[in-house]
Residue frames as qw, qx, qy, qz and C-alpha x, y, z in Angstrom:
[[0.606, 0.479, -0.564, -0.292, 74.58, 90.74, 110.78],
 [0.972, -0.211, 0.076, -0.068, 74.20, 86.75, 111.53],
 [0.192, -0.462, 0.839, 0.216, 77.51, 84.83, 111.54],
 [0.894, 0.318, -0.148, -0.278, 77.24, 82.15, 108.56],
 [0.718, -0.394, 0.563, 0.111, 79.49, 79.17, 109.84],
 [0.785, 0.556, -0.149, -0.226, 81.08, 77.94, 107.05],
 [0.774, -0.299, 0.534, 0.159, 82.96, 74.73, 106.06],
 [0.239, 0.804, -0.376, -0.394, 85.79, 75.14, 103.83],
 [0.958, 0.273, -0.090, 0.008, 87.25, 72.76, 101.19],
 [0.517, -0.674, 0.398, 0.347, 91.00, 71.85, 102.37],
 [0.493, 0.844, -0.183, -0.111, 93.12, 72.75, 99.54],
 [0.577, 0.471, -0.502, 0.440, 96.83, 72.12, 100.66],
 [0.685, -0.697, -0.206, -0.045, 97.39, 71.06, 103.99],
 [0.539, 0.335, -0.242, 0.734, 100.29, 72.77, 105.24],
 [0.530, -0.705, -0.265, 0.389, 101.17, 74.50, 108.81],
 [0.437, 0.514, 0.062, 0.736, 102.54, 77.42, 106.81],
 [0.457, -0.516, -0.343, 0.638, 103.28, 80.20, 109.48],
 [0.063, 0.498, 0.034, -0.864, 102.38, 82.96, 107.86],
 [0.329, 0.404, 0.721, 0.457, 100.03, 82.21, 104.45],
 [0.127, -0.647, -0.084, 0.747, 100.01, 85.09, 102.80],
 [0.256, 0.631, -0.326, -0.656, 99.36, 87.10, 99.02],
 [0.440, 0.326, 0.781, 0.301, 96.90, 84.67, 97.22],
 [0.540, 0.602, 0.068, -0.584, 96.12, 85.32, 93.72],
 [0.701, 0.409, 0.549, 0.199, 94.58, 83.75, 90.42],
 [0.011, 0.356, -0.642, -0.679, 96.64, 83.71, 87.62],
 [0.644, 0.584, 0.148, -0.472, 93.64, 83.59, 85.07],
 [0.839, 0.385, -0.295, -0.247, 95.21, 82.07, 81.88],
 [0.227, 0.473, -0.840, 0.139, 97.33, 79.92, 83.62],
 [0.711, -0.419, -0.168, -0.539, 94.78, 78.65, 85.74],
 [0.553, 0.026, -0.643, 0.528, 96.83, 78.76, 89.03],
 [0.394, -0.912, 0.039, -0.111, 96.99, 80.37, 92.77],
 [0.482, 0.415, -0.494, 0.593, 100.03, 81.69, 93.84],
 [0.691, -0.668, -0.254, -0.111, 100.70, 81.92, 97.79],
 [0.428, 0.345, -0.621, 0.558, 103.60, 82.31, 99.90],
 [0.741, -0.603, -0.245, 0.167, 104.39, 81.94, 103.68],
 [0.054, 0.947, -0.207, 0.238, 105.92, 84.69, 104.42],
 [0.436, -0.765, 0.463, -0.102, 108.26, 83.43, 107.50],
 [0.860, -0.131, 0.443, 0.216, 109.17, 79.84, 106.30],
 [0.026, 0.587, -0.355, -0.727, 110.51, 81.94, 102.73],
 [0.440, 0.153, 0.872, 0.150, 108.65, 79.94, 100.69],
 [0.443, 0.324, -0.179, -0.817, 106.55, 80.83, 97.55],
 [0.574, 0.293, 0.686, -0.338, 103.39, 78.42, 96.59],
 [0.380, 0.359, -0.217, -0.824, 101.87, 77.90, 93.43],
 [0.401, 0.160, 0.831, -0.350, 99.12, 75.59, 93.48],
 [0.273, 0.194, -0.479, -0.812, 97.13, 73.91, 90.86],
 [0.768, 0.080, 0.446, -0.452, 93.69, 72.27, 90.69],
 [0.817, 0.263, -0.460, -0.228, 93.96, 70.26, 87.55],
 [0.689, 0.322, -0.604, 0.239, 96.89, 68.37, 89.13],
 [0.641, -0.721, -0.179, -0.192, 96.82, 69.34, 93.08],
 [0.670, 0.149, -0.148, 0.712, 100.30, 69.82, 92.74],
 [0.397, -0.895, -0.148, 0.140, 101.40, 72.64, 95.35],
 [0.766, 0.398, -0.112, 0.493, 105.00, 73.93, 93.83],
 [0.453, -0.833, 0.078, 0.309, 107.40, 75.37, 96.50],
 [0.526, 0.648, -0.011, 0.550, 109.86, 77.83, 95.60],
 [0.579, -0.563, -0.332, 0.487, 112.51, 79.05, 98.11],
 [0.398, 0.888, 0.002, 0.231, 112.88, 82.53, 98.56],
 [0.654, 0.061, -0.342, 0.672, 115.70, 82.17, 101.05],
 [0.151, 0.040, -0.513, 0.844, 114.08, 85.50, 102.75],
 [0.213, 0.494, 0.755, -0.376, 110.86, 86.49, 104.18],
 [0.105, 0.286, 0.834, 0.460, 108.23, 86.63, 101.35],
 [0.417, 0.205, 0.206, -0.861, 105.33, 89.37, 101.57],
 [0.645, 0.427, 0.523, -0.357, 103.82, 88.75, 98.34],
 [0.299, -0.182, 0.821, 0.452, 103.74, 87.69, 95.01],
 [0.611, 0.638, 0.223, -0.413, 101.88, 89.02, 91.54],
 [0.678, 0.535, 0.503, 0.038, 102.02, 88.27, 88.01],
 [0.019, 0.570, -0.395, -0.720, 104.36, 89.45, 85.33],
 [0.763, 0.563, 0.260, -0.182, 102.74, 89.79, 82.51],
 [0.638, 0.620, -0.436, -0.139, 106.14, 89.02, 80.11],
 [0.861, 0.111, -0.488, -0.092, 106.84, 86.14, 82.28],
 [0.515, -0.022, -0.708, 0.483, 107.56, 84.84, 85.50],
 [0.489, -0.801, -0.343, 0.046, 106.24, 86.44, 88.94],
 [0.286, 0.546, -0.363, 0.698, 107.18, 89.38, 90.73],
 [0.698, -0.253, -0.624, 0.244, 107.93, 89.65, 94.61],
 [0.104, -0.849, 0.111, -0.506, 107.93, 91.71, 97.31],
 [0.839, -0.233, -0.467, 0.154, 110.64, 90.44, 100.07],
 [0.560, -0.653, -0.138, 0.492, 112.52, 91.45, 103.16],
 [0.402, -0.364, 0.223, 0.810, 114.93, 92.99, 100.85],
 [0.387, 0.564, -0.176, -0.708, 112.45, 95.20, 98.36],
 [0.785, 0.394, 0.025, -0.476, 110.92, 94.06, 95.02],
 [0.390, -0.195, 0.861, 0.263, 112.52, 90.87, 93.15],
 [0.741, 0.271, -0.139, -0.598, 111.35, 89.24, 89.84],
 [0.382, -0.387, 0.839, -0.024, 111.72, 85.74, 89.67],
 [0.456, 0.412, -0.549, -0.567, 112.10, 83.34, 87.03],
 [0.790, -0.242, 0.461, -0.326, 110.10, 80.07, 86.60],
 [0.912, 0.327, -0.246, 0.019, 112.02, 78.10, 84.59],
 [0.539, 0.389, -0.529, 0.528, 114.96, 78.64, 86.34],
 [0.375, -0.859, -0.292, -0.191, 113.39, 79.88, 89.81],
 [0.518, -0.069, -0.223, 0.823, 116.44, 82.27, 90.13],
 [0.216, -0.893, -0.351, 0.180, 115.21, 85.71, 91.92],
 [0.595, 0.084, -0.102, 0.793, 116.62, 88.67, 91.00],
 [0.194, -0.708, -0.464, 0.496, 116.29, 92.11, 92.62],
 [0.382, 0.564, 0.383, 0.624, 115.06, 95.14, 91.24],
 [0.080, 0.629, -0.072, 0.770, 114.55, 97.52, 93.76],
 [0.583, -0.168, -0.672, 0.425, 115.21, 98.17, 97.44],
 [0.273, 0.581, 0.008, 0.767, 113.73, 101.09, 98.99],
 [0.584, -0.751, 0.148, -0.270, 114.59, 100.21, 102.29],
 [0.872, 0.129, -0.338, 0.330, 117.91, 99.10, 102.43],
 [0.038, 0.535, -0.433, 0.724, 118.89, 101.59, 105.32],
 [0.479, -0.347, 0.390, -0.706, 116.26, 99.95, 107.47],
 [0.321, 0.164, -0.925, -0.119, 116.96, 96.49, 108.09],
 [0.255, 0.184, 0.778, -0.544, 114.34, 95.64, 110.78],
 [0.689, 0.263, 0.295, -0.608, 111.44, 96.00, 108.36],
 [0.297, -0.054, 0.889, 0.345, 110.23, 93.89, 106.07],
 [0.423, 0.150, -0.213, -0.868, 107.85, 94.03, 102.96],
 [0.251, 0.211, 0.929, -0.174, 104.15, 92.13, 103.19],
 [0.487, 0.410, 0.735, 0.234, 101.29, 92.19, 101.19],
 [0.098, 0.651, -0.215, -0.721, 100.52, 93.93, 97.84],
 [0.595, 0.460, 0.659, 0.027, 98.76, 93.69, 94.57],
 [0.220, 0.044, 0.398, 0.890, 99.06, 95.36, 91.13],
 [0.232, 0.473, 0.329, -0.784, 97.13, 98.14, 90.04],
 [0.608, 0.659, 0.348, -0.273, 94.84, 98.68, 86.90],
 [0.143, 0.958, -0.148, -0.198, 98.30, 100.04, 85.32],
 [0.943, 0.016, -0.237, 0.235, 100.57, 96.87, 86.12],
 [0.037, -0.668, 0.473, -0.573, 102.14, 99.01, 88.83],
 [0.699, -0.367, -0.605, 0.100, 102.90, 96.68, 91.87],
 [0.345, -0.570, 0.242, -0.705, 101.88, 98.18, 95.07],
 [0.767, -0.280, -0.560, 0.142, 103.31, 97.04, 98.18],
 [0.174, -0.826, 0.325, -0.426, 104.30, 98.24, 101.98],
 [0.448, 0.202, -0.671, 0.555, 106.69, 97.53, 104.63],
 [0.632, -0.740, 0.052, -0.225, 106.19, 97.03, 108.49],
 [0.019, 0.535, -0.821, 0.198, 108.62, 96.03, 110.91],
 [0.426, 0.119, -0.895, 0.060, 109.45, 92.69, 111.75],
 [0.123, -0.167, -0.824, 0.527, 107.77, 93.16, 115.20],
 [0.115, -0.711, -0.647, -0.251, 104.68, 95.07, 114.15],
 [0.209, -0.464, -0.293, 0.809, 106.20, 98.36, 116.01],
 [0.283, 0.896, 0.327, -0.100, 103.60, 101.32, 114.77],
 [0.332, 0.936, -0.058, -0.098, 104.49, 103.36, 112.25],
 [0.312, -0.496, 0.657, 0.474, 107.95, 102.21, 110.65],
 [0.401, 0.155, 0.765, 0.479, 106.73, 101.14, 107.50],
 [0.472, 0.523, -0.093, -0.703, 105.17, 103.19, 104.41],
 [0.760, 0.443, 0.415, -0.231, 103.27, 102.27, 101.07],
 [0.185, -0.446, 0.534, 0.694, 105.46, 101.81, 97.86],
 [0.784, 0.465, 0.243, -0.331, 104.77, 101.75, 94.31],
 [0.431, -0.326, 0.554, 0.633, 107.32, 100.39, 91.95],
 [0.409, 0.615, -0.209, -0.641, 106.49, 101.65, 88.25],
 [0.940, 0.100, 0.277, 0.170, 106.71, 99.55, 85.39],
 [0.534, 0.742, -0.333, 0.230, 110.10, 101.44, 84.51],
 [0.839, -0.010, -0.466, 0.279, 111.20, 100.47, 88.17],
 [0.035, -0.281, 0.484, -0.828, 111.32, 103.53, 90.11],
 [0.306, -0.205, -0.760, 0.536, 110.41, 103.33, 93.13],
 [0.070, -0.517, 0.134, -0.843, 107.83, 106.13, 94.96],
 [0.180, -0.090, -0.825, 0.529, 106.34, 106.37, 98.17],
 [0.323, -0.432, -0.559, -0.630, 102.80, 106.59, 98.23],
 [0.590, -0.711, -0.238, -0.299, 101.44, 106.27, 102.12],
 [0.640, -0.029, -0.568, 0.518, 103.74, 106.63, 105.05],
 [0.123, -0.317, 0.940, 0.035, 103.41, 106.04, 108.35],
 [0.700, -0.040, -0.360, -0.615, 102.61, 102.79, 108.14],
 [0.573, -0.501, 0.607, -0.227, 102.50, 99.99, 110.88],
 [0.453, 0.012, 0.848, 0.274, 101.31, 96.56, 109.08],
 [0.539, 0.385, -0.341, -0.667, 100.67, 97.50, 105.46],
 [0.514, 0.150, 0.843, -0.051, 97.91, 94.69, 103.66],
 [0.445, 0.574, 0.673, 0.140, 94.97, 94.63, 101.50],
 [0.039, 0.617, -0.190, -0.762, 94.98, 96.77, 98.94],
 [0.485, 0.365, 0.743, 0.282, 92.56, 96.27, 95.84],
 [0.061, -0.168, 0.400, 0.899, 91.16, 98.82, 93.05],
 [0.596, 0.394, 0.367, -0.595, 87.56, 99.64, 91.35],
 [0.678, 0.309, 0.637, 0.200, 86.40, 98.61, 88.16],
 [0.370, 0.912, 0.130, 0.118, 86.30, 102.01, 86.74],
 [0.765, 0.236, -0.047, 0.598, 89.53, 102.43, 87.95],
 [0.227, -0.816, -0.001, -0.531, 88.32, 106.00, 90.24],
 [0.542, -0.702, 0.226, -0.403, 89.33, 104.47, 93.79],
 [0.551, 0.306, -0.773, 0.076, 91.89, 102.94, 95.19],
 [0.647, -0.653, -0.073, -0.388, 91.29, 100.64, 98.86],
 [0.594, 0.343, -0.624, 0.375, 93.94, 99.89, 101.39],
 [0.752, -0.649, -0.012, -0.116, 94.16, 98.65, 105.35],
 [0.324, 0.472, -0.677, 0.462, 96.92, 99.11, 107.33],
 [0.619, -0.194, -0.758, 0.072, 96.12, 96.54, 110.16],
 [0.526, -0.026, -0.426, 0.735, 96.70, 98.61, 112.83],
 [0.126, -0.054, -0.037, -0.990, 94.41, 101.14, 111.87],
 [0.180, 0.311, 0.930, -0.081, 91.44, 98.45, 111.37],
 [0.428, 0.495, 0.444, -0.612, 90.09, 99.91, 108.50],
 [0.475, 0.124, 0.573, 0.657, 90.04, 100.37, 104.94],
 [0.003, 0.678, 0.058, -0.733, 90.50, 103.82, 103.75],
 [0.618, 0.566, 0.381, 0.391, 89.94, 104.53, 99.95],
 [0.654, -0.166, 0.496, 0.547, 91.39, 106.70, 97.79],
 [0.597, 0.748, 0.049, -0.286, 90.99, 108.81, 94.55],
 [0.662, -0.206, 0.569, 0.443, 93.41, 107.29, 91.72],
 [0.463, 0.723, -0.158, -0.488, 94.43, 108.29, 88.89],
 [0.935, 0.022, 0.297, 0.191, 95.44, 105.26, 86.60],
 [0.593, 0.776, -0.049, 0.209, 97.39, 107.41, 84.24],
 [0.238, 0.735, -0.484, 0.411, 100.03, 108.55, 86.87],
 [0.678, -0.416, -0.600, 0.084, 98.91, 106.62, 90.05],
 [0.057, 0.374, -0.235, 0.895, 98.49, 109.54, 91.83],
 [0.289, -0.618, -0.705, -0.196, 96.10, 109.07, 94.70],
 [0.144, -0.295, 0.061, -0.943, 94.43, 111.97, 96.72],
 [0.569, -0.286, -0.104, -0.764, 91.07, 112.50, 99.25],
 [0.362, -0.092, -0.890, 0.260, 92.12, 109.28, 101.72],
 [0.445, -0.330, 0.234, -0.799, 89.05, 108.55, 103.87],
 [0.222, -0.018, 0.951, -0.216, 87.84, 105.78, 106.20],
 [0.591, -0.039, -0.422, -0.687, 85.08, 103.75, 104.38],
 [0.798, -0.279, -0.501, -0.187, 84.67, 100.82, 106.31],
 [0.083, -0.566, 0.629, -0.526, 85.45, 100.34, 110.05],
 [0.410, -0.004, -0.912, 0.014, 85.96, 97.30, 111.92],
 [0.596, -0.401, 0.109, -0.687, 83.32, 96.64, 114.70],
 [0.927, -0.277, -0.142, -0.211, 84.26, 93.15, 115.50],
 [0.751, -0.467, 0.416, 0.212, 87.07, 91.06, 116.75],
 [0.698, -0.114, 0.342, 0.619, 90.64, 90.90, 115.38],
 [0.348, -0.613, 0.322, 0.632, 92.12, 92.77, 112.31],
 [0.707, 0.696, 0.124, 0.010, 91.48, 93.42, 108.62],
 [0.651, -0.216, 0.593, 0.423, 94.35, 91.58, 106.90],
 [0.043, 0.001, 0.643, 0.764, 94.02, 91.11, 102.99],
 [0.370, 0.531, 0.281, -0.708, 91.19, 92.42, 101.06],
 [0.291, 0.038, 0.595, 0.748, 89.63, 91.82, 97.48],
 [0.361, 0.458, 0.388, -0.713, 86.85, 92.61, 95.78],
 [0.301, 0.211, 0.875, 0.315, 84.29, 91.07, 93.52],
 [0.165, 0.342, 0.526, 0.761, 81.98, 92.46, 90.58],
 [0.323, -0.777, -0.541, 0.016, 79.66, 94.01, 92.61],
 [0.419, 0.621, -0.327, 0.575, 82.41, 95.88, 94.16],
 [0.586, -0.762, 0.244, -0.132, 82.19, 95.13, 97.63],
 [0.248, 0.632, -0.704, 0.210, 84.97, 94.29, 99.40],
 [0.887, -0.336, -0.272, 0.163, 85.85, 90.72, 101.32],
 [0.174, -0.844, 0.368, -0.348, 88.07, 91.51, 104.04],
 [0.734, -0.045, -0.629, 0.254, 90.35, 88.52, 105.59],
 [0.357, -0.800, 0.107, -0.470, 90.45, 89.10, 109.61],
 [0.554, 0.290, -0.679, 0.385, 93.17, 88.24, 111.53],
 [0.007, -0.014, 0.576, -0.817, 92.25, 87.18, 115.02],
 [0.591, 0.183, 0.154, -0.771, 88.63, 87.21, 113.63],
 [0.396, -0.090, 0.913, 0.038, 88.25, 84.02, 112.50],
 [0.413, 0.713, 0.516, -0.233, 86.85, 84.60, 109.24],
 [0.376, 0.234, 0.504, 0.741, 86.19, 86.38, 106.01],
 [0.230, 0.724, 0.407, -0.507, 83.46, 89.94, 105.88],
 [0.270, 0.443, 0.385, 0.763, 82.12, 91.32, 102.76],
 [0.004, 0.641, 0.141, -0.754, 81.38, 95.60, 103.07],
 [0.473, 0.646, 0.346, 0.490, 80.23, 97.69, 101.02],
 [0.413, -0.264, -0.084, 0.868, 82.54, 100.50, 100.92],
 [0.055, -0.527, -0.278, -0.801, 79.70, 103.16, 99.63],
 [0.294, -0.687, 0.071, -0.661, 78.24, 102.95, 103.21],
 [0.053, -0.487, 0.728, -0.480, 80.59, 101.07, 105.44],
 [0.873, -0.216, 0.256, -0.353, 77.92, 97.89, 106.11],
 [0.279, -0.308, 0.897, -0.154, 78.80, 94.80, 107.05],
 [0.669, -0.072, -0.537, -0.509, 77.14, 92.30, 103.83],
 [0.913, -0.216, -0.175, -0.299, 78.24, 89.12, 105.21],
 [0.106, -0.699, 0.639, -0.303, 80.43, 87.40, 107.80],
 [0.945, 0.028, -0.233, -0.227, 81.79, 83.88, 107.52],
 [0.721, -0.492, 0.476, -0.109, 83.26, 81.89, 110.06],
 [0.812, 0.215, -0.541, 0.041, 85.79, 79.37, 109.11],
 [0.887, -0.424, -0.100, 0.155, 87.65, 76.95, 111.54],
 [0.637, -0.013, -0.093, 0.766, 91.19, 79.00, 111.87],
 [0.210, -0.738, -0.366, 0.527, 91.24, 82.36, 114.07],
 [0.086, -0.719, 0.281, 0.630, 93.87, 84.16, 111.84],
 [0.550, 0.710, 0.420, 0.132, 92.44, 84.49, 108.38],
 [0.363, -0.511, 0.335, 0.703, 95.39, 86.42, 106.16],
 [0.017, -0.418, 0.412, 0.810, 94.18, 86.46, 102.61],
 [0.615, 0.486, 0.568, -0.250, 91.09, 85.90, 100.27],
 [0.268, 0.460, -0.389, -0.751, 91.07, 85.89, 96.11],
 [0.838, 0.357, 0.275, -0.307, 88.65, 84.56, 94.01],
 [0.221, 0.417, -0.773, -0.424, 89.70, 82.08, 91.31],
 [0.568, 0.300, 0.764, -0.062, 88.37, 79.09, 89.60],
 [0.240, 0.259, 0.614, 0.706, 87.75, 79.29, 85.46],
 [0.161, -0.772, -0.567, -0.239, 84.34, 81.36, 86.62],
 [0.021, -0.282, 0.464, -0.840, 86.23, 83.75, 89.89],
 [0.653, -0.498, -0.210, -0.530, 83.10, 82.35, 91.34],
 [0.728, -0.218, -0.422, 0.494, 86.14, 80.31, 94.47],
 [0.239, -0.914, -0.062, -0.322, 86.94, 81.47, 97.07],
 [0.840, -0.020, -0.439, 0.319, 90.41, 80.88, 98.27],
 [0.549, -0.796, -0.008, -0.254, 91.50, 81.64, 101.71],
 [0.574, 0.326, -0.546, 0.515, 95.04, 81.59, 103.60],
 [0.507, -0.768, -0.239, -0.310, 95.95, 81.64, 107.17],
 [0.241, 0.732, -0.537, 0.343, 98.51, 81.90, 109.79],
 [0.889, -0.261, -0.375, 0.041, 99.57, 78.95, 112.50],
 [0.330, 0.488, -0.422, 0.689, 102.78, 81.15, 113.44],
 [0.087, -0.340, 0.583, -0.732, 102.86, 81.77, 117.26],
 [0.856, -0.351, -0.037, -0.378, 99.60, 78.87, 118.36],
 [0.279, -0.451, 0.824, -0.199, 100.46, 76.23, 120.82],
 [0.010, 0.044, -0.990, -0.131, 99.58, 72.57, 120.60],
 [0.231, 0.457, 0.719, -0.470, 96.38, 73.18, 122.03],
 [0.370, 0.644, -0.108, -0.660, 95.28, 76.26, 119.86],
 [0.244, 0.328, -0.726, -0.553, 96.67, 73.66, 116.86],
 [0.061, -0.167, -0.956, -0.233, 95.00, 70.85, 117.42],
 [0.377, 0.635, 0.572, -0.356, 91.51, 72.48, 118.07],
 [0.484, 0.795, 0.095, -0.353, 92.00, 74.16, 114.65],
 [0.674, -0.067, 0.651, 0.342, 93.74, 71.42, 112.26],
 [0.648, 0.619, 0.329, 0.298, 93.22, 73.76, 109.20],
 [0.337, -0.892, 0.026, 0.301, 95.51, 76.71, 110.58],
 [0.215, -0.574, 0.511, 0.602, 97.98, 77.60, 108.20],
 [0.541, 0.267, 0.782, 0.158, 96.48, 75.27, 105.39],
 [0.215, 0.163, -0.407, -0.873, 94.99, 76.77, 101.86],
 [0.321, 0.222, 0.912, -0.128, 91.58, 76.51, 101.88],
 [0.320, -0.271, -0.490, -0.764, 87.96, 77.49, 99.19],
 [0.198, 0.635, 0.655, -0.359, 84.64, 78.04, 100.25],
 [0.148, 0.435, 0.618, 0.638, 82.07, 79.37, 97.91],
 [0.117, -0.170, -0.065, 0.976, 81.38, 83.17, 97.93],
 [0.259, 0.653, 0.653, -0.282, 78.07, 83.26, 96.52],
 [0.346, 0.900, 0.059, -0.259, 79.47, 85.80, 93.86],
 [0.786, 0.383, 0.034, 0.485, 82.19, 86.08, 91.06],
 [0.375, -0.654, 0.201, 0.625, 85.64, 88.38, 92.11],
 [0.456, 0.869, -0.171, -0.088, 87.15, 90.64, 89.01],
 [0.861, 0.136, -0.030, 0.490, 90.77, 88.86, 87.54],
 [0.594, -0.678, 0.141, 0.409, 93.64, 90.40, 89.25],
 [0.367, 0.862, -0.349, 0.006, 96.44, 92.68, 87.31],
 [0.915, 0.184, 0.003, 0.359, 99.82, 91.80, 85.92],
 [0.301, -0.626, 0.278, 0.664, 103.41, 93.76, 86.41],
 [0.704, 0.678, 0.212, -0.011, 103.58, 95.66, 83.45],
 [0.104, 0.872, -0.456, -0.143, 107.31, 96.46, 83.95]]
């Protein structure tokens, strides 16, 4: 498979040290974002190019849609919902508060408006963190564990399969789901990395393949997870590539996060979009991201 250089559109220029858990908010026509380490939460509009920061005061996995208003979180200290009119955070469920050292990082709702997210530790030591699901009544369950650095983690259209990468493993294993209980069952590896760095975040567009962000890989890969190929693999200028979701009034954007956290001067100035929010055009349309239905 060629590399396809590609020159992204700079979005928000920002040295964000971890950029992390984009997604389009369809009738609002936003992207949410966060930087995990600086505690910050993003939400960025094109009409107006207005970038709103929202402290969370701790580190920030990620950050989906409630669908009766405001955004929910996943932070150091377990799940949080957090009002925007008032952008007070309040916590709903912790189910690691015995184990301070980890912390919770990315995660996306399911077909069900269940938000699914996992924990790693702070240092990336293997296996201390597992998958959670919080319900929309607010329990809590554990769904994969271990886990080392829990990411992407997206859903078919029919709702039959769920996909998820724990970094560490450098793949993305699917799933059988049931949407009714979010049971999932029959975990096998569908795609396996073959190149440099790490499969970070993950979505997937109408077609159903999957785009893969690659930390360390400087770049974005679409797969098709029916027989593990590599579609296509696009360079951008910044090594550590953390999170892809389509948006734009069509899903036909591609927006792209990254991480600037541990480069020196050198490593920054040869790659002046590192941490930044950036689009490049996918060549296909992505499916519109669930809402918390609790």
């Amino acid at each position: 498979m060629a590399e396809e250089k590609v020159v992204p559109e700079l979005v928000v220029e920002k040295r964000a040290h971890v950029g992390e858990g984009s997604v389009w908010d369809p009738e609002e026509k936003l992207l949410y974002w966060v930087d995990i380490l600086s505690h910050q939460l993003y939400i960025y509009d094109p009409a107006s190019g207005a970038n709103r920061t929202i402290e969370t005061c701790q580190a920030v996995g990620t950050v989906v849609k409630r669908a009766s208003g405001g955004l929910m979180l996943a932070l150091h200290n377990g799940f949080a919902s957090l009002d925007l009119k008032t952008d007070k955070i309040t916590p709903v469920a912790d189910p690691e508060r015995e184990i301070p050292g980890n912390r919770f990082n990315d995660g996306k709702c399911d077909p069900a408006g269940r938000f699914w997210a996992g924990t790693m530790d702070f240092n990336g030591a293997a296996d201390r963190g597992a998958l959670y699901c919080l319900d929309v009544d607010h329990s809590v369950s554990e769904k994969i564990e271990p886990v080392t650095i829990s990411n992407g983690i997206v859903w078919t259209a029919d709702s039959k399969i769920m996909y998820y990468i724990d970094t560490a493993a450098n793949t993305v294993r699917a799933y059988d789901y049931e949407v009714e209980t979010g049971a999932i069952s029959g975990e096998r590896v569908v795609v396996t990395n073959e190149g440099e760095g790490g499969f970070d975040g993950m979505s997937i567009d109408e077609e159903g393949m999957l785009w893969v962000a690659v930390f360390g890989g400087w770049g974005v890969r679409r797969y098709n997870p029916g027989n593990g190929e590599l579609l296509r693999d696009l360079r951008l200028p910044m090594s550590n590539v953390t999170s892809c979701a389509f948006g734009g009034d069509q899903l036909d954007e591609l927006y792209v996060t990254s991480a600037a956290h541990g480069m020196d001067e050198s490593a920054l100035r040869e790659q002046p979009l590192a941490g930044s929010l950036v689009k490049i055009d996918p060549g296909v349309r992505g499916v519109a991201a669930f809402s918390y239905a609790g």
